[in-house]
DRENTI-35584 format. One line per field, with one value per residue (C-alpha): residue number from 1; residue in one letter; x, y, z. Coordinates in steps of 0.2 Angstrom, whole numbers, plus 2048, in hexadecimal, padded with zeros to 3 digits. Layout:
# DRENTI-35584
k = (NUM_...)
r = (a_...)
x = (X_...)
y = (Y_...)
z = (Z_...)
END
This chain:
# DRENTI-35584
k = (1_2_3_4_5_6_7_8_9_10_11_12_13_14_15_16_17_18_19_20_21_22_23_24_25_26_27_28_29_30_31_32_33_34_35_36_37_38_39_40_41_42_43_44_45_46_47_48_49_50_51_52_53_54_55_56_57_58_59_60_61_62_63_64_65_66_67_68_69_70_71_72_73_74_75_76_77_78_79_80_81_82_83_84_85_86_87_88_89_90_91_92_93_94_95_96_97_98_99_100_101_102_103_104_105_106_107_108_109_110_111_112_113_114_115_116_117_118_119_120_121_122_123_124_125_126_127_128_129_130_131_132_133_134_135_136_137_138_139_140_141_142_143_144_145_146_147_148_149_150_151_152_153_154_155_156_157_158_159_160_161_162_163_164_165_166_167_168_169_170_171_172_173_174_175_176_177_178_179_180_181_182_183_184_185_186_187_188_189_190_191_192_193_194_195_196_197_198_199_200_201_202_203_204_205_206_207_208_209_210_211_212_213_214_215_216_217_218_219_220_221_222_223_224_225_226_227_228_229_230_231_232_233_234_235_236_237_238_239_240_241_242_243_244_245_246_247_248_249_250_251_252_253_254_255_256_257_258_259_260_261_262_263_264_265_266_267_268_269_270_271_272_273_274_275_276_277_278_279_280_281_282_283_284_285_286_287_288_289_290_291_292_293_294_295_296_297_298_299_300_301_302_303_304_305_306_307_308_309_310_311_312_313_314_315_316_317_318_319_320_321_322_323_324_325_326_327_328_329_330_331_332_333_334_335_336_337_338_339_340_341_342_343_344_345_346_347_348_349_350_351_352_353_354_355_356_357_358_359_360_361_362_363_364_365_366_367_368_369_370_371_372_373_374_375_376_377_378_379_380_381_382_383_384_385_386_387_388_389_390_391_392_393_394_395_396_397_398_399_400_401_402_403_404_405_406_407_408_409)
r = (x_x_x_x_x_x_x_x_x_x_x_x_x_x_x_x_x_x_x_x_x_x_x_x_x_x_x_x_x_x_x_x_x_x_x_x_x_x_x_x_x_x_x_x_x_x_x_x_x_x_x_x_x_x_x_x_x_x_x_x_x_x_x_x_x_x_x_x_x_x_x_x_x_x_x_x_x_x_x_x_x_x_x_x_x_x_x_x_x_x_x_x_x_x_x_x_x_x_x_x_x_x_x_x_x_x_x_x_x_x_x_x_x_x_x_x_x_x_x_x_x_x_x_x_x_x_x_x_x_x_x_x_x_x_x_x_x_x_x_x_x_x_x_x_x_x_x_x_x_x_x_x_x_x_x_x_x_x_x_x_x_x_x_x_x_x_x_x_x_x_x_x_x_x_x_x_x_x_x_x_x_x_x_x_x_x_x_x_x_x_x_x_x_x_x_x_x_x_x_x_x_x_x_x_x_x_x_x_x_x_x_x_x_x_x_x_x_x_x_x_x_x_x_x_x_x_x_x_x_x_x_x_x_x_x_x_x_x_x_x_x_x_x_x_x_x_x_x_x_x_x_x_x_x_x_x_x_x_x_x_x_x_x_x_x_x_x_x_x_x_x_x_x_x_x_x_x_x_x_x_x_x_x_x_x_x_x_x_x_x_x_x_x_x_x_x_x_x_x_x_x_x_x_x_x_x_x_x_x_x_x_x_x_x_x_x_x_x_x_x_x_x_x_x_x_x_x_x_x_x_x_x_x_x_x_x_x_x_x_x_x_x_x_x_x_x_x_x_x_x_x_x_x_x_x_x_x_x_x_x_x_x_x_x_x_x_x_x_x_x_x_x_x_x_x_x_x_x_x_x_x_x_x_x_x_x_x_x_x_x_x_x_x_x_x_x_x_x_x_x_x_x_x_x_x_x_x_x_x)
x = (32F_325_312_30B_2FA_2ED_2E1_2D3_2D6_2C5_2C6_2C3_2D1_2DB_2D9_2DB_2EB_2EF_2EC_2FC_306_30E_31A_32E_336_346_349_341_343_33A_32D_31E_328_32F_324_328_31E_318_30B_30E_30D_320_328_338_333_33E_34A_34C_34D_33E_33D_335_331_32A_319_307_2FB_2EC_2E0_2EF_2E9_2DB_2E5_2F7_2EB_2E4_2F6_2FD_2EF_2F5_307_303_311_31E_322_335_335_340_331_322_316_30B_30F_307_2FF_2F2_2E8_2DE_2DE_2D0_2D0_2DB_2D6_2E4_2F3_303_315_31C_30E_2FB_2ED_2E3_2D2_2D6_2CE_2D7_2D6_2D7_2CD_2C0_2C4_2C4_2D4_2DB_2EE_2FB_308_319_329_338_344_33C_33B_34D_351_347_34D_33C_340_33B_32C_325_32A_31E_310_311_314_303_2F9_2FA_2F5_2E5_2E0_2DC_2D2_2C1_2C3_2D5_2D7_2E3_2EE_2EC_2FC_30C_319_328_32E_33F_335_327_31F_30E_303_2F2_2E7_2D3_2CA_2BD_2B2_2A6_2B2_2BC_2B5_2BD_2B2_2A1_2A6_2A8_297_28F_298_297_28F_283_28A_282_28B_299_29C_299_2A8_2B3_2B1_2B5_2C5_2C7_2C6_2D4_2DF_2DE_2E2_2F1_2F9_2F5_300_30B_309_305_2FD_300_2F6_2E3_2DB_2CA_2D4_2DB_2CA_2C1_2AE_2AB_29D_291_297_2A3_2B5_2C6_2D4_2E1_2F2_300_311_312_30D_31B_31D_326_31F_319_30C_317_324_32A_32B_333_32E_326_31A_308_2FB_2FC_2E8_2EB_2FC_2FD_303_312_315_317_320_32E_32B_32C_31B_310_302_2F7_2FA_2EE_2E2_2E3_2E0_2D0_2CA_2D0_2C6_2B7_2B7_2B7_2A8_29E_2A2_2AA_2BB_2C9_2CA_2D7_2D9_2DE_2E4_2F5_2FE_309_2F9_2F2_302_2FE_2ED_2F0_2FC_2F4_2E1_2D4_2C9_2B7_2A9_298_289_27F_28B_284_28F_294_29F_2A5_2AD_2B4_2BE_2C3_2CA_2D4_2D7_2E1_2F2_2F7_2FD_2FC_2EA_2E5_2D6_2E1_2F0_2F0_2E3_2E3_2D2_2CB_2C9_2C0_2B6_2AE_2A9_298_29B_29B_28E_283_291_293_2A2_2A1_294_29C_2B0_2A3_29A_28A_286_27D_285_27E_281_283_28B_280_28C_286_292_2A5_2AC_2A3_2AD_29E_2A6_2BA_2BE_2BE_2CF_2D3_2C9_2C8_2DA_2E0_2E8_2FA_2FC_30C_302_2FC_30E_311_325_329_33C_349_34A_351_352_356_34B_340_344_335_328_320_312_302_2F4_2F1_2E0)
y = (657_654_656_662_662_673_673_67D_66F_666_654_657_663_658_649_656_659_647_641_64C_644_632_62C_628_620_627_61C_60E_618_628_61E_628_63A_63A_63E_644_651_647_652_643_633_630_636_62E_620_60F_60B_5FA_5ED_5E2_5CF_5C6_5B3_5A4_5A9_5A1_5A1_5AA_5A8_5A6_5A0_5AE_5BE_5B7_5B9_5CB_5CF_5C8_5D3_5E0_5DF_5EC_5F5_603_60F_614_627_62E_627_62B_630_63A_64A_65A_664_654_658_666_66A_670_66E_66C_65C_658_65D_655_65B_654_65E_65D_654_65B_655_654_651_648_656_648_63B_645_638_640_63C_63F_646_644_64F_64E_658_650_65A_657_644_644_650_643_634_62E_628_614_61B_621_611_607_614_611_5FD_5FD_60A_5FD_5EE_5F7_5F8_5E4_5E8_5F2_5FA_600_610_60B_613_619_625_62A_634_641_650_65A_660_655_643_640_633_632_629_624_632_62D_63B_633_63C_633_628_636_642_637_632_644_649_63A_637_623_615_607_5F6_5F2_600_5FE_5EC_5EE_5FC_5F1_5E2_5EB_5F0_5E0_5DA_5E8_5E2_5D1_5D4_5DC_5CF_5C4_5CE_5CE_5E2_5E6_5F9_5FE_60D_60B_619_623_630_623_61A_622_61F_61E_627_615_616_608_608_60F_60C_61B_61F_613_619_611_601_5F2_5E8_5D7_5D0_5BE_5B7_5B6_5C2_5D0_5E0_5EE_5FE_60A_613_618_623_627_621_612_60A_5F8_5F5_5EA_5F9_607_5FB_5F7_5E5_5DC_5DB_5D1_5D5_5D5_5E9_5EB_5E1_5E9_5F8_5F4_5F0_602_609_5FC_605_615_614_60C_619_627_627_61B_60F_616_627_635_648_644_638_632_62D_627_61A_614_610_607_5FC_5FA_5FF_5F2_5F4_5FD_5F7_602_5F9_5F5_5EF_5E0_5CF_5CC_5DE_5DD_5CE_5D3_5E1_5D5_5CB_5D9_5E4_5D7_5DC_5C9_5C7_5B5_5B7_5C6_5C1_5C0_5BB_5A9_5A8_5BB_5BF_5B0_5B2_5C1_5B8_5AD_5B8_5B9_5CC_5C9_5BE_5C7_5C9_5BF_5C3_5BC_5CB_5D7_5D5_5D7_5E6_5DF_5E4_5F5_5FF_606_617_61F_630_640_643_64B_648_63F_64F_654_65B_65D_650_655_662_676_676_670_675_686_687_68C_683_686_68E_682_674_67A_67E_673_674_671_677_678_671_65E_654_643_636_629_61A_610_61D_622_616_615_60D_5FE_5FA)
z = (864_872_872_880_882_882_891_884_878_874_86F_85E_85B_863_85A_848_853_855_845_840_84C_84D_85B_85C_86C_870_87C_889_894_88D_889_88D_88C_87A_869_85A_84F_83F_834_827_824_81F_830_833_83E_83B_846_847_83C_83A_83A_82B_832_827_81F_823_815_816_807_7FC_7EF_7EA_7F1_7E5_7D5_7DC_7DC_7CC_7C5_7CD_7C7_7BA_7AD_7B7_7AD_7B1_7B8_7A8_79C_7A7_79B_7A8_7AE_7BA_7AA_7AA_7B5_7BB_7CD_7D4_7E7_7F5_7FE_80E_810_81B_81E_80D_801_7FE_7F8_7E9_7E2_7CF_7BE_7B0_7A1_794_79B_7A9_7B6_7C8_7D5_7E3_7E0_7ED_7EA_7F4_7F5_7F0_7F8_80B_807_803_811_81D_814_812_7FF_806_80E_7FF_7F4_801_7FE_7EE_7ED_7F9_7EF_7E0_7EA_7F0_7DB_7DD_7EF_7F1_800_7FE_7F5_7E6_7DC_7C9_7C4_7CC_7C4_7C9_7C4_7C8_7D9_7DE_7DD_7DA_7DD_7D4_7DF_7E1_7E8_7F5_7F8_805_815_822_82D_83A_833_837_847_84C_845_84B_85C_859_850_851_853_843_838_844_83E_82C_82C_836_82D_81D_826_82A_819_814_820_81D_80B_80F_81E_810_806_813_816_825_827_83B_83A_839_83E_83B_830_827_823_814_80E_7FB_7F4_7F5_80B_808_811_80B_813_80D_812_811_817_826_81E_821_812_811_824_821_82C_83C_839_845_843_853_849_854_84B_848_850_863_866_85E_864_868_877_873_868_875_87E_872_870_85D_857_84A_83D_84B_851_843_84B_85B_84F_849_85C_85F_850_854_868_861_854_861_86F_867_870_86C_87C_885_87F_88A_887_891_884_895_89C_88C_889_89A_899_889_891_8A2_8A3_8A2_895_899_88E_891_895_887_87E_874_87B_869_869_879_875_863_86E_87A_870_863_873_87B_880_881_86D_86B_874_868_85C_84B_851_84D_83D_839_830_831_843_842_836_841_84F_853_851_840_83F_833_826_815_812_802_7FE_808_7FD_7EC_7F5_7F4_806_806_811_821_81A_808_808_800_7F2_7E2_7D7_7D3_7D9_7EA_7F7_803_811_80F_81D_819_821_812_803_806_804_7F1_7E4_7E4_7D4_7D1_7CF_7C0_7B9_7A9_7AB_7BE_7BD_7CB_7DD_7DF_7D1_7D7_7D0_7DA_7D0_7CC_7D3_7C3_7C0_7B2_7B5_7A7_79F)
END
């Protein structure tokens, strides 16, 4: 589907808009005329096979015991032992084109979490089942990382998969931005190093995520980050390796991206320049309401830093803004790159991985189950009154093998 754009659109309807959309070339040669509609984050995007090349270390030796740890117990779907009737379901939280987001409490245990619920039948309709496997495989990893939101439960029934995930009830970074128009570089540099730190783990991992946005970055009830939202996450890409997947958010393309190129780890990096722009000025840095235009400027504006603009910043989005890969901030080294910029300078990130850094801003949040900073878009919606049926019957059955997931203590 091809996005038009609404003259009486403000900016912030537009990127509520945007954050439901997601890009697909048809073609070189449609380059900056073809889009497709994607309310969700398993749209059908692959259409090329990716290029896994010899990995490069990157703090090996720590990040393989965080994930031997996280090699937890999968319980086989037929002998799941969790199942809808568990929890109660109290509000609607977010919602995308395979089903919603609930806020939920355990009935047994009184824990609070964010369920995921999606709709078998449209997964398998868009043959999405890989794209939800990779959700899945990422949402376990983030158990062993603090600012990734991890994953506690998944089980299926006949209709629907669930996911059981931390619920982070300090709002999207989004959400902040849009009340606060932009950041100090001091708050802005403790979010993105906590990014950074994310990200890191996961290349190390060799996972890289391709879609880093301000929708897709969550505070925790202390202000620390969250990244949320895996399934456009790329598993299996050693430090090196290729990928030619177009997909992500139109804002936040890398350039060798839109342009059909393979690329590296580092579009996740140029990411995170994005992201750093726009908490320091309030737009992402080459955004425009025409996504022709837009695409352009991504591949052939120079970059316009405001004056007043400390040195140290400027030079952090010079170097992860550059369209150059092998000259992109990350690219050779990854985070230790980043680490070692003056930007940064302020940062232990010895401190900052343990969150013994206070964060520049702690959510007002009264209790495990505030909903104060979710959107009313949302919440105000009801329950669906099938989410509380104890015996889902009807509608696909084909089972997801190895989805069903509990967590072990």
């Amino acid at each position: 589907m091809t996005l038009t754009h609404d003259q009486g659109m403000t900016y912030s309807k537009m990127r509520r808009l945007v954050s439901f959309f997601s890009a697909l070339l048809k073609g070189r040669k449609n380059l900056f005329g073809e889009l497709l509609h994607k309310p969700g984050p398993y749209q059908p995007l692959c259409q090329h096979q990716d290029t896994p090349r010899i990995p490069r270390p990157w703090n090996k030796k720590s990040n393989k015991t965080m994930e031997d740890k996280g090699t937890m117990v999968a319980v086989k779907s037929h002998l799941s032992l969790m199942k809808p009737s568990d929890f109660d379901y109290l509000k609607v939280i977010g919602k995308g084109s395979f089903g919603k987001v609930l806020l939920a409490r355990h009935r047994k245990h009184g824990g609070y979490y964010a369920v995921k619920v999606l709709q078998k039948q449209t997964i398998v309709m868009r043959k999405e089942q890989q794209h939800v496997m990779v959700e899945r495989s990422v949402l376990l990893k983030g158990l062993q990382h603090p600012f990734l939101v991890g994953l506690h439960y998944s089980f299926q029934t006949p209709n629907m998969l669930y996911f059981v995930v931390d619920y982070v009830n300090g709002g999207e970074l989004f959400y902040h931005l849009q009340k606060e128009g932009s950041f100090p570089e001091s708050r802005a540099a403790f979010y993105a190093a906590e990014m950074a730190m994310a990200l890191g783990y996961l290349h190390s991992l060799d996972i890289v995520y391709r879609d880093l946005k301000p929708e897709n970055i969550l505070l925790d009830s202390e202000g620390h980050v969250k990244l949320t939202d895996f399934g456009l996450c790329k598993e299996g890409v050693a430090a090196g390796g290729l990928m030619r997947t177009f997909c992500g958010t139109p804002e936040y393309l890398a350039p060798e991206v839109l342009q059909g190129h393979t690329y590296s780890p580092a579009v996740d990096w140029w990411g995170l320049g994005s992201v750093l722009f726009e908490m320091l000025y309030g737009l992402p840095p080459f955004y425009s309401h025409s996504k022709a235009e837009m695409f352009e400027k991504i591949l052939h504006a120079p970059l316009h830093l405001r004056s007043g603009t400390s040195e140290a910043a400027c030079s952090l989005l010079e170097g992860l803004l550059e369209r150059e890969v092998s000259r992109r901030l990350g690219e050779s080294r990854d985070i230790e790159e980043l680490q070692e910029h003056p930007f940064f300078a302020s940062i232990n990130w010895d401190c900052l991985l343990a969150k013994k850094v206070r964060p520049p801003f702690i959510p007002n949040v009264t209790s495990p189950c505030d909903i104060s900073y979710i959107d009313p878009e949302f919440t105000l919606q009801p329950v669906p009154a099938s989410m509380n049926d104890r015996c889902p019957i009807g509608g696909t059955t084909e089972t997801f093998i190895g989805f069903s997931y509990m967590k072990t203590t």
